[in-house]
C-alpha positions in Angstrom: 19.9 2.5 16.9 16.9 3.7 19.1 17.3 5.5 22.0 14.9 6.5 24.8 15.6 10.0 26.1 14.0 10.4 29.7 14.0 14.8 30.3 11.6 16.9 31.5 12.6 20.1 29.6 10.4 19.6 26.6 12.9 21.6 24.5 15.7 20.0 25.5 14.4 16.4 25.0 13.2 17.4 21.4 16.5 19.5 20.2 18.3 16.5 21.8 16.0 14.2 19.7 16.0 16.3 16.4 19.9 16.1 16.6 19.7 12.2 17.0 17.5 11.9 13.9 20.3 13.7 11.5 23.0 11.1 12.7 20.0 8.2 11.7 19.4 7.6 15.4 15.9 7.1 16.2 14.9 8.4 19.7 11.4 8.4 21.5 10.8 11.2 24.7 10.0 10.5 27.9 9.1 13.6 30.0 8.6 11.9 33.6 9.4 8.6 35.6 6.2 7.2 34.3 5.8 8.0 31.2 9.5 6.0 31.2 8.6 3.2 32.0 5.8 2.6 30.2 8.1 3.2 27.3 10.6 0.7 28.6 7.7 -2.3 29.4 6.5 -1.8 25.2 9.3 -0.8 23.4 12.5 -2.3 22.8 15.7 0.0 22.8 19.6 0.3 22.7 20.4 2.9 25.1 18.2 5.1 27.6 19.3 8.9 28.0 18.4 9.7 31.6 18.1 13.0 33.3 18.3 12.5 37.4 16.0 15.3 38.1 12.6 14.2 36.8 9.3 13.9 38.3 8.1 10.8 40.3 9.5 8.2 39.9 12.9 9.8 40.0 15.7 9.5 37.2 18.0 7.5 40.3 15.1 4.9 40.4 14.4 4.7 36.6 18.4 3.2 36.4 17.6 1.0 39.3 14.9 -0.9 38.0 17.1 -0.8 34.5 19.6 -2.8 36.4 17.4 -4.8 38.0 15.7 -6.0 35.1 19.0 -7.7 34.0 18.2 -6.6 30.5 21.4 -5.4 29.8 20.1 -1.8 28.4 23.3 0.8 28.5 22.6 3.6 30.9 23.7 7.7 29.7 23.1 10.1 32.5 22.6 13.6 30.9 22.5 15.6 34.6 23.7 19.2 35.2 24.8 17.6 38.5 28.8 18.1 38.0 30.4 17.2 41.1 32.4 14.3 41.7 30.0 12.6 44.3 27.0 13.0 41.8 28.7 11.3 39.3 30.3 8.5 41.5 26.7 7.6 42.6 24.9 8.0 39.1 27.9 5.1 38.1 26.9 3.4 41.9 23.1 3.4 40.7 24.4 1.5 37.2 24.9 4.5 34.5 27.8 3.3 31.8 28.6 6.5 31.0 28.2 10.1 32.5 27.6 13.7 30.7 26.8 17.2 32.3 25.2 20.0 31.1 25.8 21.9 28.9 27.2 19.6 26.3 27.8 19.2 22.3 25.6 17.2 20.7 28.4 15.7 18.6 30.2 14.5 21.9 26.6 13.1 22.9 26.6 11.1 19.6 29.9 10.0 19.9 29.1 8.1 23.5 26.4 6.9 22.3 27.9 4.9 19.6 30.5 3.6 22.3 27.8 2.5 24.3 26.5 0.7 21.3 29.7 -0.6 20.1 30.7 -1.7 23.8 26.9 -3.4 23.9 27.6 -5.3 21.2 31.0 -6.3 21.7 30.2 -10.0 20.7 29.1 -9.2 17.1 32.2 -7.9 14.6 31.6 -4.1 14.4 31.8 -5.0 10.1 28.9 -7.3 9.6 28.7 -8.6 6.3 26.0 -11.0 5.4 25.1 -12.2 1.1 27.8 -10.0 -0.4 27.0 -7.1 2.0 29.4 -4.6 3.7 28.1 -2.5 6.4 30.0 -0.9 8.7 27.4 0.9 11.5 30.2 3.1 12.9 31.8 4.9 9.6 27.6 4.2 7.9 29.2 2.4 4.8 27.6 0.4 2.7 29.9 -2.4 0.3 27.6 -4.7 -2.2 30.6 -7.0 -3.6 32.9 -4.2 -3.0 31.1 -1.1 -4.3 30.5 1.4 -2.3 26.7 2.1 -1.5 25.7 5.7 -0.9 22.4 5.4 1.2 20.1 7.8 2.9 19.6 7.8 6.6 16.5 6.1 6.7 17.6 3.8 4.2 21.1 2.7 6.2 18.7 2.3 9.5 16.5 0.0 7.3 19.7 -1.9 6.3 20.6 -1.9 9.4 17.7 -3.5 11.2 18.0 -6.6 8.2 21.5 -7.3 8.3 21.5 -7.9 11.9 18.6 -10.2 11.9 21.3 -12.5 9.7 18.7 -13.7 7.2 15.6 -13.6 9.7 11.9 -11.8 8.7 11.9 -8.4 9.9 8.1 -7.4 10.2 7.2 -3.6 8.8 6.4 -2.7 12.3 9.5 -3.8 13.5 11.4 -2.0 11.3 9.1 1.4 11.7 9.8 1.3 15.9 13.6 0.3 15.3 14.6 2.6 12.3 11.9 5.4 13.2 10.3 6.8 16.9 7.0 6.4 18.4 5.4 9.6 16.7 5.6 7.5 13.2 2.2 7.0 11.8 1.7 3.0 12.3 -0.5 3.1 9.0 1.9 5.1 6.7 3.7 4.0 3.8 6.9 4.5 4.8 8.7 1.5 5.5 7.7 0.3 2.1 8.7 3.1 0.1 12.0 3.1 1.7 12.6 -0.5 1.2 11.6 -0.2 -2.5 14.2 2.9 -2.5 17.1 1.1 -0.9 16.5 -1.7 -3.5 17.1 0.5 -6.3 20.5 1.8 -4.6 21.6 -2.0 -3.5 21.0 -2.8 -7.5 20.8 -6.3 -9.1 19.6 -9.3 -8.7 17.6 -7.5 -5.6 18.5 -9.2 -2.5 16.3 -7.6 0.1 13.5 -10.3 -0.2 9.3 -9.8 0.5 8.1 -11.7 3.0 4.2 -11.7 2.4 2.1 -10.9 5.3 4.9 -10.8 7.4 7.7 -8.5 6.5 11.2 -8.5 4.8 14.6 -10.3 4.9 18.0 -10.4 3.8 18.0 -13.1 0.7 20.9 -15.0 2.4 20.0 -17.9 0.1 19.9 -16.3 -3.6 21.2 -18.4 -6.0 23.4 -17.3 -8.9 21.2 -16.3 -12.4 20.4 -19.2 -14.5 20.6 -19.8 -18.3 18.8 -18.3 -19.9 15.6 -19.4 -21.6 17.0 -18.4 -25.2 19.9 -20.4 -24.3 17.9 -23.3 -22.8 16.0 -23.8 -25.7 19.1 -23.6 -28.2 20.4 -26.3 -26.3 16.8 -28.4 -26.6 16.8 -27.6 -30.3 20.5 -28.8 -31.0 20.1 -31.6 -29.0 17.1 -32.8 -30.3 19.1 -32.4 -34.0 21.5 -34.0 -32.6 19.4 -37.1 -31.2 17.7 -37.8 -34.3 21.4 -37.6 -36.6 22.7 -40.1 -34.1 19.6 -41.8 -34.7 19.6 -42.0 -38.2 23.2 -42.7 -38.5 22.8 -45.8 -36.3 20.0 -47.2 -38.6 22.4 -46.7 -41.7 25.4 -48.6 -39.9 23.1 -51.7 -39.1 21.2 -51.7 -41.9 24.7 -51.4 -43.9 26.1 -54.4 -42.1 23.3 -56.6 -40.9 20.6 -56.1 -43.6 20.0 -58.0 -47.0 19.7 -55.6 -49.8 18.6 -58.3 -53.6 20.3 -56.6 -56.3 22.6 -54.7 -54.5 26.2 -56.4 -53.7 28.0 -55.0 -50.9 32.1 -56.1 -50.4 32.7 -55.8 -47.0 35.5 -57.7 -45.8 34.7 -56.9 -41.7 32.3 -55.0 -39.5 35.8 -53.0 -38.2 36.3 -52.1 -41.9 33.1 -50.8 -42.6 33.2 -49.0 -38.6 36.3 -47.4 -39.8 35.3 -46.2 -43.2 31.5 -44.9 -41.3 33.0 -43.3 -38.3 34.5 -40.2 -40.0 31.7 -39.6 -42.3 29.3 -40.2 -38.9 31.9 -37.8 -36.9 31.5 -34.8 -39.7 27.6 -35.2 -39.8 27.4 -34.9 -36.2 29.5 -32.3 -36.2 27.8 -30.2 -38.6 24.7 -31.0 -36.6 25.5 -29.3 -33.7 26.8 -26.4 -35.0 23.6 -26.3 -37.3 21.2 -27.0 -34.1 23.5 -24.5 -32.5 23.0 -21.3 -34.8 19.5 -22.3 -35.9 18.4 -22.9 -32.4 19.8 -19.4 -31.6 18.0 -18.0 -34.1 14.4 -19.2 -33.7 14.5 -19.6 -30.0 15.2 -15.6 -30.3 12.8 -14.7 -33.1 9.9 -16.6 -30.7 10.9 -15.1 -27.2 11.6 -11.7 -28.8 8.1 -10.6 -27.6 8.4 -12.2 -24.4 12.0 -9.1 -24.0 9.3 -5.9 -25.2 7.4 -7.7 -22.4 10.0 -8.2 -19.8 11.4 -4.2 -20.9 7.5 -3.0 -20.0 7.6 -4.6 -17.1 10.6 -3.0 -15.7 9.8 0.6 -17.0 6.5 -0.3 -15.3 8.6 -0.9 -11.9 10.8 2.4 -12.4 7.0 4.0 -12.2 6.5 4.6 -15.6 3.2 3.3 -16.3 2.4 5.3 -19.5 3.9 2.7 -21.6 2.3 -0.2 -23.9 3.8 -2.7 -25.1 1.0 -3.2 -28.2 2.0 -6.0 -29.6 1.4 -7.0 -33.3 1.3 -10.3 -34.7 -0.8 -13.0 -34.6 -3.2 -13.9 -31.2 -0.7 -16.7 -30.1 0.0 -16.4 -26.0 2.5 -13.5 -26.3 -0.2 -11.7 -27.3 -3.0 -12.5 -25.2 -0.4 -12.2 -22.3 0.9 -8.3 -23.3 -2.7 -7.2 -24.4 -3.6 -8.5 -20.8 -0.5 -6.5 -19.4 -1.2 -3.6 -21.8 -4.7 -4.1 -19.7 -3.5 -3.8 -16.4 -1.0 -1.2 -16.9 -4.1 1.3 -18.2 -6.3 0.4 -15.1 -3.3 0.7 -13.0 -2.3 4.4 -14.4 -6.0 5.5 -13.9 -6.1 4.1 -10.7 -3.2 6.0 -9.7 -4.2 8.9 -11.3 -7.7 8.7 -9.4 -5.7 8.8 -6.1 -3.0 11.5 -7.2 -6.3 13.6 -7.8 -8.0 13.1 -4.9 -4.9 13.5 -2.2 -4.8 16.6 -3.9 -8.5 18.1 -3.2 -8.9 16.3 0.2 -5.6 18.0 0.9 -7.3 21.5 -0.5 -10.5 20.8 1.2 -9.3 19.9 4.2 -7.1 23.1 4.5 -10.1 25.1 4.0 -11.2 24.5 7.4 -8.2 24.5 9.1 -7.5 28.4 7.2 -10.2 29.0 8.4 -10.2 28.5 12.5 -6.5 29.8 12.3 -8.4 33.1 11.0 -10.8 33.1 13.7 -8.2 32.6 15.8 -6.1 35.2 14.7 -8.8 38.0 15.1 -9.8 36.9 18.3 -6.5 37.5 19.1 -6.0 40.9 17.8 -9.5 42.2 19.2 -9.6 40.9 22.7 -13.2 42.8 22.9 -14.6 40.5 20.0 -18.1 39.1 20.9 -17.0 35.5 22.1 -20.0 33.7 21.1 -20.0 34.5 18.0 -16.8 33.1 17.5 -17.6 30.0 19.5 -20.4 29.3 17.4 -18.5 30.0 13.9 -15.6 27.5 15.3 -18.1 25.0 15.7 -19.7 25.3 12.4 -16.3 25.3 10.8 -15.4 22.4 13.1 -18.4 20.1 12.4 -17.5 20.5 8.5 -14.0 19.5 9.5 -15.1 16.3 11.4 -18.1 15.5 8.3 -15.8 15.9 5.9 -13.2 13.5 7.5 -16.0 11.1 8.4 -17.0 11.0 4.6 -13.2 10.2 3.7 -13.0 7.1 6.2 -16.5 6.1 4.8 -15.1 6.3 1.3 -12.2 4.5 2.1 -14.0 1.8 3.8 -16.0 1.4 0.5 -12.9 1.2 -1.4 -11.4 -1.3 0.4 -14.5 -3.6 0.6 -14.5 -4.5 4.0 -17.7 -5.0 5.3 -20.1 -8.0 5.7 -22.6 -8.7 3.2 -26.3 -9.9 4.0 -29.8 -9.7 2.5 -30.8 -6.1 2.3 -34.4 -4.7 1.1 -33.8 -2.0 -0.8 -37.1 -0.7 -0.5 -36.7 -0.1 3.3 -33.4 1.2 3.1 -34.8 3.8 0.8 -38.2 4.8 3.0 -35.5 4.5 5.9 -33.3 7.6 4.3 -36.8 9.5 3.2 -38.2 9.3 6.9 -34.5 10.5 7.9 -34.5 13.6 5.9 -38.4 14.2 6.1 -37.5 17.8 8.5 -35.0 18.8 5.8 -37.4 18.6 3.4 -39.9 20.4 5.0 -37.9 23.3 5.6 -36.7 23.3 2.8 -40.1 23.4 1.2 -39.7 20.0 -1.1 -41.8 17.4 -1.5 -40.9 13.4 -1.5 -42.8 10.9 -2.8 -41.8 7.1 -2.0 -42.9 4.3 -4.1 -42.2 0.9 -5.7 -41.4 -2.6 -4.9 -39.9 -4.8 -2.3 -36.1 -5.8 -3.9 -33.6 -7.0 -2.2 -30.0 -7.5 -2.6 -26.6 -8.4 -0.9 -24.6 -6.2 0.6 -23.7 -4.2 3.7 -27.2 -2.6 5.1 -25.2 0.1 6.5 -23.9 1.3 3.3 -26.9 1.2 1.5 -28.5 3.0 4.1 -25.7 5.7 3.2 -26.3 5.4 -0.3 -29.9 6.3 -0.3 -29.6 9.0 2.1 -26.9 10.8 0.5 -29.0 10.6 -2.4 -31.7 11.6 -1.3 -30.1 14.5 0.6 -28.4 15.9 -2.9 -32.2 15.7 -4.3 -33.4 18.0 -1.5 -30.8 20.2 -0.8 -30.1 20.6 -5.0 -33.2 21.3 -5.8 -35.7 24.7 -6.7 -36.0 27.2 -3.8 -39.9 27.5 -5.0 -41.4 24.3 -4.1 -39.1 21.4 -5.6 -39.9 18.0 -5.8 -38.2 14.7 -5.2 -39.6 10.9 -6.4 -37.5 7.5 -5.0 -38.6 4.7 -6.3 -37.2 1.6 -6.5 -38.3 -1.8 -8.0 -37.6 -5.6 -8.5 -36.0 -6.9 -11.8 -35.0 -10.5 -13.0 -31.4 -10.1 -12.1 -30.9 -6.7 -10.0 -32.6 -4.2 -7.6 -33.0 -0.9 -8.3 -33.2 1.8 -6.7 -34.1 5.1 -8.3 -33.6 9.2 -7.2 -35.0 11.7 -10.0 -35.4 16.0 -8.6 -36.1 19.4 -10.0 -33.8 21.7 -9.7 -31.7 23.6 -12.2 -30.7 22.5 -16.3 -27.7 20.1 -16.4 -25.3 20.0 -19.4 -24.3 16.4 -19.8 -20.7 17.4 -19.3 -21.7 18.7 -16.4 -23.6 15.4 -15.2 -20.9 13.0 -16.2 -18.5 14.9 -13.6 -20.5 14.5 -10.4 -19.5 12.1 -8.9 -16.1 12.8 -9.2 -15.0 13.6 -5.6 -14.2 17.3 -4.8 -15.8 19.5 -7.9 -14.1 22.7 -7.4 -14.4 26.5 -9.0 -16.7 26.0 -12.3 -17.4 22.3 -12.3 -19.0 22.7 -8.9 -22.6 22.9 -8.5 -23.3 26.2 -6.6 -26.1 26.1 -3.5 -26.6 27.3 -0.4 -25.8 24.3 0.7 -21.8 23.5 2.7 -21.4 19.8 1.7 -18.3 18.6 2.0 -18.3 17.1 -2.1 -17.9 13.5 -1.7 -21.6 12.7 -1.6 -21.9 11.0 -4.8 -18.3 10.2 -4.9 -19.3 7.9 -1.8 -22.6 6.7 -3.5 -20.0 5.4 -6.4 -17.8 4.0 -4.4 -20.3 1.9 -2.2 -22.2 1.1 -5.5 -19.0 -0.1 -7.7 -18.2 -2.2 -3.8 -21.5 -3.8 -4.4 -20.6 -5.1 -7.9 -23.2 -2.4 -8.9 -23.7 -0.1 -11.7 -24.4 4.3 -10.8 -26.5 6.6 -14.1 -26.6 9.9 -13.9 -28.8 11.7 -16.2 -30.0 15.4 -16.9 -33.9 15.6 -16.6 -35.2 17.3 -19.2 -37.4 19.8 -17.2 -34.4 20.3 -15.1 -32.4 18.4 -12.1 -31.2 14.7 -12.3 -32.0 11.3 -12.2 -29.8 9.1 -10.9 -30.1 5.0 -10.8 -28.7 2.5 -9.0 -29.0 -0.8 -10.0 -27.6 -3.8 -7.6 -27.2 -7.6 -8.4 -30.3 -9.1 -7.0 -30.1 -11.9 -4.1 -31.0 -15.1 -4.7 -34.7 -15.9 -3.9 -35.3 -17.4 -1.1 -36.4 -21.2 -1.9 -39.6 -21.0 0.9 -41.4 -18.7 2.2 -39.7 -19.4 5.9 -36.4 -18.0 4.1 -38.4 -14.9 3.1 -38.6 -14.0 6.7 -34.8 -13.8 6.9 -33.5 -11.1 5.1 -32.2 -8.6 6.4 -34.1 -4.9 6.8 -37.8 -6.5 6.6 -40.5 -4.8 7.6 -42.0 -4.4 10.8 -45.8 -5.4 10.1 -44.1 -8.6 8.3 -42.6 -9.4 11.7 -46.0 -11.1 13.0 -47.1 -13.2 10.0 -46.7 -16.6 9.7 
C-alpha cells in the first residue's frame, strides 16, 4: 500500500510517515496544495491523507479535484477540526473516512486498511496465485500450505507481484509501490530484496526475471522433470532392449525360414516353434531390462557425477560463497574444460567482489574525512561566535572543493568501469602535449621541468579519457616529485600494434612493493605516498581503470635514480588506407588543418 500524506507540520507528516513504514506502508509527504498535486499527476497511490488547513491550494480543494478526477483514490481527512459541521462537509467535499486530532497511530492504520479493503472490494481479500497464500490484512504468507515468515519489505514486494496476477512488474515500479519517493532510483534494493524473498519462498523459485524489464509471478512453472541420470538409464535400457528384440527376431526367422546343409531341424509348425521360442525370448528380454536397468543407473551416474560437484558449486556460489572450487581431476573431457572454466569465473568473480568490498570501504573513509571535517568547523564556529569568519569561509571551501574532486574522480572511475563512452581515433601525442600545456603553471611553481617528445600514435578510444589519463599522469609526476628542481619526461611513440605513451619523474626511491600498490585506489597510513600535496587517491586508480577500458595494458616501475616510470601502452588504430583518411582522426593538429 502507498499512501500520500498531504500536512504541513513537517513533524507530524514524517512521525505520521515513519509509523506507516513499520506496518509496511509506504507513504510520500506533501507539505502544501501544490506540492500535492504534483505528487498526485506522477505517482500512483492507494489512499491520500489530507489535512484541511494547508497552504494554497487548500486541503478542501485538494479532495475536490480528487473527486473530480473520477479516479477513484479513497480520501482520509486527518483535521483537528472536530465539530459536527466540519466533518459533515469534509464527507460533502468526498472524504471516505474522517479522523481528528489528536489520534493513535494504530487507529490511523487500522482505517487505512479499511479504506484499502473497501477499495478493493472486487478482488478476494486472500489472493492466491501458483501455490501462493497471501492474505494483505493478517500479512501471511502460505507456499502450498507453509507458512512464510517474511520481512516488511519483502511482503510489500510480494505484494505488488501477486496482484499483477502473473504480469511483469518493472524494478521501478516495485521501488515507488513497495518504497516512497526519498528511495534512491539507482540503489540496489529492489534486487536484493527479491533475491531475499526467493530464498524464504524456497524451491523450485517461482518469482521469475524478466530481463530488461522487471519481475513476475511464474504462474506457468511446470512440475520438475526426470532427471537426466534417469533419462539416460532409460536410453541405455532401451537401447539394450532394442537390439535383444532385434537379435531375437533374426534367430526366430532364421530358425524357421532359413536353410541350414548339414543341420536337420524337426519342426512340425511355425506355432510349435513360436511356442517353444516365446518363453526363452520372454526371459531374455526380461533380463535385458533389468540388466539395461541397473547398468544404465550405474554408468549414467559414474559419467554425470561431475556434472553434481558442478551443480553443488554452483549453488554454494548462489548462497554467496564464492571461495569454493570445484577442481576437478580426471581427464580433459567437457566436464572438465566446463568446471576449470567455472573454477575460472568464480576466482575473477571473488576478486572482483573483493575489489568493490575494498573500495566502498575507503571511499566511505575518505569521503567522511571531509564531511568530519566541516562538521568541526562548524562546531567551533559555533562555540566562538567571535571567530574570524573568513577564515572559516575559506577553510570550508578548501575542505569543500576536495569533497566535490573527490566525488568527481568516483563518477569518473565509475564511468570507466562501466565502459560507456564513444570510441574514435585519438592521437596520443596531442592528448599528451594537451595535459603538459594544462599543467605548465603547476610546474613552474612548483619548480619542475617537462620535456615533451616523441611520435604521432594514435589509437581508439574516448578523447576525453585519455586526455584524463595523461593529465593525471602527468600531475602525479609534478606534484610527486623533488622540492629542488625535479624533472619530468612524456614521451610517447608509434609501435606495430599499440601506442604508447610514456611518464618517467624524479622524486624519492621506490621499493617495488611499494610501486606495485599504486594504483590501488585509496593508499592509506603507510602505503601512502606522503607530499604536500591533498589529492584525493584515485589518480592512478582512474589512469587503470581508463587504461584496462581501453583494452590497454598500465607498468609501473621504480627508477633507479629515484621516482617512477609509468607506461601505457594502447591497441593501435587501424591505418588509415589514404592519406584523405589521415586527416580524420580525431585530436589532429592544428598546423595539419591547412594541408592538402
Amino acid at each position: 500500500m502507498r499512501v500520500l500524506i498531504v500536512e504541513d507540520e513537517p513533524f507530524m507528516a514524517e512521525a505520521i510517515r515513519d509509523g506507516l513504514r513499520l506496518e509496511a506502508i509506504a507513504a510520500d509527504i506533501a507539505g502544501d496544495g501544490e506540492a500535492a498535486l504534483k505528487l498526485l499527476r506522477f505517482n500512483e497511490y492507494d489512499i491520500a491523507v489530507l489535512d484541511r488547513d494547508i497552504p494554497s491550494p487548500s486541503g478542501d480543494e485538494i479532495a475536490r479535484r480528487i473527486v473530480s478526477s473520477g479516479n477513484g483514490l479513497p480520501i482520509l481527512m486527518l483535521t483537528a477540526a472536530d465539530r459536527l459541521d466540519d466533518k459533515a462537509t469534509g464527507f460533502e467535499l468526498g472524504a471516505d473516512d474522517y479522523l481528528t486530532k489528536p489520534f493513535e497511530l494504530r487507529e490511523l492504520v487500522l482505517r487505512l486498511r479499511a479504506l484499502d479493503r473497501r477499495r478493493a472490494h472486487s478482488r478476494p481479500p486472500v489472493r492466491e496465485i501458483a501455490g501462493l497464500r497471501l492474505d494483505p490484512f493478517r500479512r501471511e504468507v502460505y507456499r502450498n500450505g507453509r507458512y512464510v515468515a517474511l520481512t516488511r519489505k519483502q511482503f510489500a514486494v510480494l505484494e505488488v507481484l501477486v496482484a499483477a496476477d502473473g504480469g511483469v512488474v518493472s524494478a521501478e515500479a516495485l521501488l515507488e509501490r513497495a518504497w516512497d519517493e526519498n528511495a534512491d532510483p539507482f540503489t540496489n534494493a529492489v534486487r536484493i530484496t527479491v533475491s531475499a524473498l526467493r530464498k524464504r519462498l524456497g524451491e523450485p523459485q517461482i518469482i521469475a526475471t524478466v530481463p530488461g524489464v522487471g519481475y513476475r509471478i511464474d504462474t506457468h512453472r511446470d512440475s520438475p522433470g526426470l532427471s537426466v541420470r534417469l533419462k539416460l538409464t532409460l536410453s541405455y535400457a532401451g537401447f539394450l532392449m532394442l537390439a535383444g528384440a532385434v537379435l531375437l527376431t533374426v534367430g526366430y526367422f532364421s530358425l524357421s525360414r532359413g536353410v541350414h546343409p548339414g543341420v536337420i531341424f524337426m519342426v512340425q509348425s511355425h506355432a510349435a516353434l513360436l511356442r517353444y521360442f516365446a518363453p526363452i525370448a520372454a526371459v531374455v528380454m526380461a533380463f535385458l531390462l533389468v540388466f539395461g536397468l541397473l547398468g544404465g543407473w550405474f554408468l549414467a551416474g559414474r559419467m554425470l557425477s561431475p556434472l553434481t560437484r558442478i551443480t553443488d558449486a554452483t549453488r554454494l556460489a548462489a548462497d554467496g560463497s564464492l571461495s569454493h572450487r570445484i577442481e576437478l581431476d580426471g581427464a580433459n573431457d567437457e566436464f572438465r574444460q566446463l568446471a576449470d572454466t567455472f573454477d575460472t569465473m568464480l576466482a575473477r568473480l571473488e576478486a572482483h567482489v573483493a575489489e568493490q568490498q575494498r573500495f566502498a570501504a575507503n571511499a566511505s573513509h575518505e569521503l567522511r574525512t571531509p564531511l568530519a571535517i566541516t562538521q568541526t568547523l562548524l562546531d567551533v564556529a559555533h562555540n566562538d561566535p567571535n571567530r574570524d569568519a573568513a577564515e572559516l569561509v575559506d577553510r570550508l571551501r578548501a575542505v569543500n572543493t576536495r569533497a566535490i574532486d573527490l566525488t568527481e574522480a568516483l563518477l569518473l572511475l565509475s564511468r570507466a568501469d562501466q565502459r560507456s563512452f564513444n570510441r574514435e581515433h585519438v592521437d596520443v601525442s596531442l592528448v599528451a602535449e594537451e595535459a603538459t600545456e594544462a599543467l605548465l603553471p603547476l610546474a613552474e611553481k612548483r619548480g619542475v621541468t617537462v620535456e615533451t617528445s616523441g611520435d604521432v600514435a594514435t589509437t581508439i578510444g574516448a578523447h576525453a579519457l585519455l586526455l584524463q589519463l595523461a593529465t593525471n599522469l602527468v600531475h602525479n609526476a609534478i606534484v610527486h616529485n623533488r622540492h629542488d628542481g625535479g624533472s619530468v619526461w612524456v614521451t610517447t611513440s608509434a609501435r606495430p600494434k599499440s601506442a604508447v605513451f610514456a611518464v618517467e619523474n624524479t622524486g624519492d626511491n621506490l621499493t617495488p612493493e611499494v610501486v606495485a600498490k599504486l594504483a590501488e585506489p585509496f593508499q592509506r597510513g603507510t602505503e601512502r605516498i606522503r607530499t604536500d600535496h591533498a589529492g584525493v587517491g584515485l589518480g592512478l586508480a582512474i589512469v587503470k581503470s581508463i587504461t584496462q577500458a581501453h583494452d590497454g595494458t598500465l607498468t609501473l616501475e621504480p627508477r633507479p635514480d629515484g621516482g617512477l616510470r609509468v607506461t601505457v601502452e594502447l591497441p593501435a588504430a587501424p591505418r588509415p588506407s589514404t592519406n584523405t583518411d589521415a586527416f580524420s582522426l580525431a585530436g589532429r593538429r592544428p598546423d595539419d588543418q591547412g594541408e592538402t
